[in-house]
VEXNUZA-292644 format. One record per residue (C-alpha): y, z, x. Coordinates in pm, whole numbers, padded with zeros to 5 digits, always signed. Each point is the difference from the previous one (the first is absolute). Example, Ala and Ser with C-alpha at 12.3 -4.5 7.8 and 13.67 -1.06 7.14 Angstrom:
2
-00450+00780+01230
+00344-00066+00137
***
This chain:
277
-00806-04031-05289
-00175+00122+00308
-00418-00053-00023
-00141+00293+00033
-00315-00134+00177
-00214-00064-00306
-00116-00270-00154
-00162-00315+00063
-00034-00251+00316
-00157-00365+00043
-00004-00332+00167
-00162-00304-00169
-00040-00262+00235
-00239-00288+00000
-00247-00021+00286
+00256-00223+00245
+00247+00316-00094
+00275-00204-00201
+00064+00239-00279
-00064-00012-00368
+00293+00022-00164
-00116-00017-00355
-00255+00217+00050
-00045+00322-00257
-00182+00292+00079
-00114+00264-00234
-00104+00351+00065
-00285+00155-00303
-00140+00327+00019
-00401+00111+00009
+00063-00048-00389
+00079-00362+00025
+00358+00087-00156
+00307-00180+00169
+00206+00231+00176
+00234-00200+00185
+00081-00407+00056
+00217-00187+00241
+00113-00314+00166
+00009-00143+00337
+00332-00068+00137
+00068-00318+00158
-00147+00140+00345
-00292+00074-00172
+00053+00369-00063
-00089+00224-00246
+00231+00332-00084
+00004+00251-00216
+00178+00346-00002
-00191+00130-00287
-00231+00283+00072
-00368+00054-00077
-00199+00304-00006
-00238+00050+00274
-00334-00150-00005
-00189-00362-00022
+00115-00307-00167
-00103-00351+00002
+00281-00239+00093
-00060-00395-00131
+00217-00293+00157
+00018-00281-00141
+00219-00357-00005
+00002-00368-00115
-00262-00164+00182
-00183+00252+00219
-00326+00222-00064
+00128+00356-00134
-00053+00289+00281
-00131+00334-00117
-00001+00287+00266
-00014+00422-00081
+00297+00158+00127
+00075+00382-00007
+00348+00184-00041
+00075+00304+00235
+00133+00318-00131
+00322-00151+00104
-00017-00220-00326
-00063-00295+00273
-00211-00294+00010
-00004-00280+00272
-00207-00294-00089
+00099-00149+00312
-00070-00386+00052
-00193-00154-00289
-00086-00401+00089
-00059-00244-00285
-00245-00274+00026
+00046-00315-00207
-00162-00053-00299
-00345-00221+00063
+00053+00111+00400
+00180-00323+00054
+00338+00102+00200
+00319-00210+00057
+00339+00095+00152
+00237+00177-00189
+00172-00154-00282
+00311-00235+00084
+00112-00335+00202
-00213-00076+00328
+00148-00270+00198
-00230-00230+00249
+00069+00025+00341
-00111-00358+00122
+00078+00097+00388
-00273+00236-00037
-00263-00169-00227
-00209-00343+00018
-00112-00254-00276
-00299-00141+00160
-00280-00249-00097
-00299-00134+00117
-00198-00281-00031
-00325-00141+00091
-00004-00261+00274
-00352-00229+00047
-00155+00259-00150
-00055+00182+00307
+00320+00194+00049
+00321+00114-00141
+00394-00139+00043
+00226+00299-00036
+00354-00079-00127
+00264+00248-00135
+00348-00032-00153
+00296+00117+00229
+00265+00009-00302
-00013+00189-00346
+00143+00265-00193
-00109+00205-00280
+00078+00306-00251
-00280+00240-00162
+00139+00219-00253
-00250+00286-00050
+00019+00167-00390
-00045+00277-00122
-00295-00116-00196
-00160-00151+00279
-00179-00291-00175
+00352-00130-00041
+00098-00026+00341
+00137-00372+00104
-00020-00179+00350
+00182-00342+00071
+00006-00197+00335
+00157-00321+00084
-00182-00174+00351
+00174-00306+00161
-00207-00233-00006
+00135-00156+00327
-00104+00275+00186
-00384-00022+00076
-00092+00040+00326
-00368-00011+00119
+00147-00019+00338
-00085-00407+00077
+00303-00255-00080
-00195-00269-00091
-00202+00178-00244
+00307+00214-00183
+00158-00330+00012
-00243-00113-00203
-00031+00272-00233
+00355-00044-00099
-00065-00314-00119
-00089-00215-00330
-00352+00062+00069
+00003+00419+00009
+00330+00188-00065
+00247-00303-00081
+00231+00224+00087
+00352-00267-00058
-00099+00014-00373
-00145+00380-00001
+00194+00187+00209
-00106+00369-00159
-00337+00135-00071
+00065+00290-00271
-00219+00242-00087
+00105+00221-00336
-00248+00289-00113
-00103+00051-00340
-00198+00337-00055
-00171+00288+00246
-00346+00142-00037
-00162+00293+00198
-00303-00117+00198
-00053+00311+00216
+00136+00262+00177
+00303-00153+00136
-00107-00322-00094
+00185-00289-00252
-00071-00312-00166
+00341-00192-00036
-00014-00266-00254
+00263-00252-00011
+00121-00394+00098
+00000-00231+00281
+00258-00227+00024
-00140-00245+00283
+00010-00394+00060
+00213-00021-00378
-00333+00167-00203
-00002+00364-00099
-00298+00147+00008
-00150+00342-00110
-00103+00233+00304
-00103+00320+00052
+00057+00236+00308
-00236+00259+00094
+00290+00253+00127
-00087+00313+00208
+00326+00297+00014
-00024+00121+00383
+00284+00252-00087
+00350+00118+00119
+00192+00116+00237
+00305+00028+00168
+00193-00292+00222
+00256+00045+00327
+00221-00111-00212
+00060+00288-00227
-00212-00162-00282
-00333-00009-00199
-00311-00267+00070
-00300-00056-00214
-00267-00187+00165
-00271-00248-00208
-00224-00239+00086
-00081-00280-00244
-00247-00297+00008
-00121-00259-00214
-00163-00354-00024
+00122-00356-00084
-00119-00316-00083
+00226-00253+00151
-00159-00335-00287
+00190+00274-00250
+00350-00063+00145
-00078-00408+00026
-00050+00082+00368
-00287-00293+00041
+00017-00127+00344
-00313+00018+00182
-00125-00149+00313
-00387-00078+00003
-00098+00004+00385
-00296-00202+00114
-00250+00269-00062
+00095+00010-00387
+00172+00328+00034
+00368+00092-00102
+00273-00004+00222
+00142+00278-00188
-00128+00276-00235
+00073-00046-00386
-00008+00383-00024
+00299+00215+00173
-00015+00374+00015
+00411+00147+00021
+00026+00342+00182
+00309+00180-00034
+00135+00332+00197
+00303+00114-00150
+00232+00271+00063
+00285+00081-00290
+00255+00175+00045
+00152+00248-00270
+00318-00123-00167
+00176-00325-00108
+00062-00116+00356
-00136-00004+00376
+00118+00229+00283
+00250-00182+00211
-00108-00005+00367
***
């Protein structure tokens, strides 16, 4: 059947500009009656060939998990009315990538730590190999993350001291090769901002911890794919994982910090797997 120009137009996209598939708009008149009602497509856009008399109507978007968008939109004498790009926000303004698999890219993120030294300055260490998976839900509160971080692979960039670290005293890293981390829930903080709860697996203790998680969005890769960027930190305790050592210099002050704040910058990339190259 050829269109014969009328009808309705739309885009529902969410402020990054992935599209809504789910989304459902419907078109009332001045009366509040429902004239008209239609889904997105899977890019996110809304069709209809159905014609509508002339005049104003109120078109209302809404989808699982974001705010509902209300906008006035008028129809020409053509029976035509474009609604034109319509972005949903999350629910609660907290925003996450699009639903699906997000793979972490270790080449292009760091697991870092650091740690009080004499109390008057900081040793900086990171972990060179991990890997990790975030699945990102529909219902956002159910998203998962799980890493696994060699344990081997600290490096604060001094032999001796990594050396050290490795051993029975810190990481004991013959008899606990992996540290683990598996989340457990999501919460909204903020605008862009999450608290992940789930378990530590460090030093053979699991341990509850939370990460404060900031989303620093998406975008697109040489490679042909899709990155989301987030930034994560949190703080640990190293008694809680039976990590006791502790010199006492001369002065009465300890060697190390008990207290170590992890930093992570990670970049994800969309799908099951990594880019090759």
């Amino acid at each position: 059947m050829t269109s014969t120009g009328a009808g309705l137009r739309a885009q529902i996209r969410t402020r990054d500009g992935w599209a809504v598939q789910h989304a459902v708009l419907t078109v009332t008149d001045m009366t509040g009656a429902q004239v008209l009602r239609a889904a997105a497509d899977e890019e996110g856009a809304v069709r209809s060939e159905q014609p509508l008399a002339p005049g104003p109507y109120t078109v209302i978007v809404t989808a699982v998990g974001y705010a509902p968008a209300a906008s006035t939109a008028i129809v020409t004498a053509s029976g035509r009315m474009d609604v034109g790009a319509v972005v949903l926000a999350r629910q609660g303004g907290a925003e996450l990538p699009p639903p699906g698999a997000w793979t972490i890219d270790p080449m292009h993120s760091s697991v870092a730590a650091v740690a009080q030294h004499l109390g008057i300055s900081s040793v900086h260490g990171r972990f060179t190999e991990f890997s990790g998976r975030i699945e990102i839900a529909e219902d956002l509160e159910k998203s998962r993350v799980e890493a696994v971080i060699k344990a081997a692979s600290i490096d604060t960039g001094n032999g001796m001291r990594d050396g050290h670290l490795r051993s029975e005293d810190f990481l004991n890293v013959e008899t606990y090769p992996e540290l683990t981390y598996r989340s457990s829930g999501l919460a909204p903080a903020g605008t862009d901002r999450w608290t992940v709860h789930g378990e530590l697996s460090l030093h053979g203790v699991v341990r509850p911890v939370d990460l404060e998680l900031s989303y620093l969005g998406t975008g697109p890769d040489p490679w042909g794919g899709v990155r989301a960027a987030f930034r994560a930190t949190a703080e640990l305790r190293r008694e809680e994982f039976k990590m006791n050592y502790n010199q006492v210099v001369a002065a009465g002050i300890a060697a190390i910090g008990t207290t170590l704040k992890v930093e992570l910058d990670i970049q994800a990339v969309q799908g099951e797997s990594l880019p090759m190259g």
